[in-house]
N, C-alpha and C positions, 0 to 999 in steps of 0.2 A: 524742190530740193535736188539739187548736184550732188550723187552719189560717184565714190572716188572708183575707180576702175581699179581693183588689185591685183590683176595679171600685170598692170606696167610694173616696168623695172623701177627702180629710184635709182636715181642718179644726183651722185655728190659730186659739186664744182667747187673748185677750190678759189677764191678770189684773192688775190693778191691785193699788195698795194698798190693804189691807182689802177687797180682794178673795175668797172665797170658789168653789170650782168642787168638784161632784162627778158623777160620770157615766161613760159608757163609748162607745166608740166608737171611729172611726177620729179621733184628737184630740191637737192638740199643745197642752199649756197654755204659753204664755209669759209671765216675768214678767223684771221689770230689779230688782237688792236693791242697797239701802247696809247702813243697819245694819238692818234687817228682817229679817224670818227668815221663809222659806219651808219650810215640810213638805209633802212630795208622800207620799201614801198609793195604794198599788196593790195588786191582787190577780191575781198570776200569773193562776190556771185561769180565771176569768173576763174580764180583762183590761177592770177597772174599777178608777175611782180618782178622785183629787181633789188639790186643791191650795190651802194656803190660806197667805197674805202678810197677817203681822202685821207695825203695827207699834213696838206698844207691847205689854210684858209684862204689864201689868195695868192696869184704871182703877183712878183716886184715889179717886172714887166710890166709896161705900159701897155704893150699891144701885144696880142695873143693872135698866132699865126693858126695856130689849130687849137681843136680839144682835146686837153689831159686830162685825166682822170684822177692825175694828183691834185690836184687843185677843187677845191668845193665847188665854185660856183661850176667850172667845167664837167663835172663829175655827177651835178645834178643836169644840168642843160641836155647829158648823154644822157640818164635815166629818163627826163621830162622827152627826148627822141621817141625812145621804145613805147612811150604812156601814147604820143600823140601818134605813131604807127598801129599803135593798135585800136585808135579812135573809142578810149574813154577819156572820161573827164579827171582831171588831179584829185578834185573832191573826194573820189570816189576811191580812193586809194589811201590805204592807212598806212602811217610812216610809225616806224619804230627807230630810235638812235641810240647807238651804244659807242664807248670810248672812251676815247679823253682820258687817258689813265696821266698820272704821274710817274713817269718810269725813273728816276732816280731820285734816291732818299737825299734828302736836305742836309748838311755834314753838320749841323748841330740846332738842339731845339729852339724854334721861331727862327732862325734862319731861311732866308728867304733866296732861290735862283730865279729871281725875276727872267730870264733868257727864259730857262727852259717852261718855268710855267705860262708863260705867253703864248707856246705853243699849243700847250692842251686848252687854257681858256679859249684862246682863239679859235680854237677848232669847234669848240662845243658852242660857241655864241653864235659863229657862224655857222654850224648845220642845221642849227633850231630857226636862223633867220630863214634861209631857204627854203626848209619846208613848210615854214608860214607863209613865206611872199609866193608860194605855189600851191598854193589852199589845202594843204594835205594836212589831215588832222594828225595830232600826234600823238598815239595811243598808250605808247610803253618808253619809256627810255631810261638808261640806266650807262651813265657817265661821271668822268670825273674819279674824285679818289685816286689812289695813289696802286702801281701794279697795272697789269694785261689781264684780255678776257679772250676766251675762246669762243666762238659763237657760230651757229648752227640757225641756218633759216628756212624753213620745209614752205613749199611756196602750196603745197596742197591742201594743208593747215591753217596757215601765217604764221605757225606757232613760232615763238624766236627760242632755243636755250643758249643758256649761258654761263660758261663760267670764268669764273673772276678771280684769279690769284694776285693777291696785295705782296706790296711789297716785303719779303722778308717770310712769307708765310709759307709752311709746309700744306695747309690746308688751304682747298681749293674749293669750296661750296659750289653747287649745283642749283639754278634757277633754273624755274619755267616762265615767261612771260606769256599771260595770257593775250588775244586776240580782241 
């Protein structure tokens, strides 16, 4: 058993969009999602991980001159960098997804903004492809719905919390997502 050293400091990183992070330590990543999709990857026994905030499913672009981090597939390819520098295996890393919110209300009931909802499905279809086609089990995820979520990932833990303000709502619920 890996006992945590409590003299290290904690250190919270704030990720942005198309933001990118992988590493270990005593470290909080935090990010704020609309319809973006965040996957946190963590590895129990060594207590390393990353976190990456896309937020588009794919470019239009044909050819891709470098890697964004807006972009999923780019955004995981940089996280799958840090996994294979630090020579573990994908398996061996538990992904968590959160996002996809629906950031604006529909202007009447069953009303449908096909545009903007494309965006969040799209994103949520594609972060859950990725971290299947990269064997990473997927342990917690909590996507979709309508509103933003604020999100806290302790890589010393894996622990994820979250919370979730829907659209329209004064009240802002507090989740733990177990490991």
């Amino acid at each position: 058993m890996q006992l945590l050293n409590t003299t290290q400091t904690m250190r919270d990183i704030h990720i942005h969009s198309c933001g990118v992070w992988f590493g270990g330590g005593p470290v909080r990543l935090r990010t704020i999602l609309g319809s973006c999709v965040a996957i946190t990857l963590w590895h129990p026994r060594l207590r390393i991980g990353g976190l990456c905030h896309f937020m588009i499913a794919e470019s239009s672009s044909p050819k891709r001159v470098e890697r964004n981090g807006c972009y999923a597939d780019s955004a995981m390819e940089m996280l799958e960098a840090g996994i294979a520098k630090a020579g573990v295996k994908p398996r061996d890393l538990e992904a968590k997804l959160f996002g996809g919110g629906q950031m604006f209300a529909c202007p009447e009931p069953g009303a449908k903004w096909s545009m903007l909802n494309q965006v969040q499905e799209r994103n949520i279809a594609v972060g859950r492809d990725l971290v299947r086609r990269y064997g990473h089990p997927i342990v917690a995820e909590h996507l979709g719905g309508q509103g933003h979520r604020s999100l806290v990932f302790d890589l010393t833990t894996g622990l994820a919390w979250l919370k979730h303000s829907p659209l329209g709502s004064a009240q802002t619920p507090e989740r733990q997502l177990a490991a």
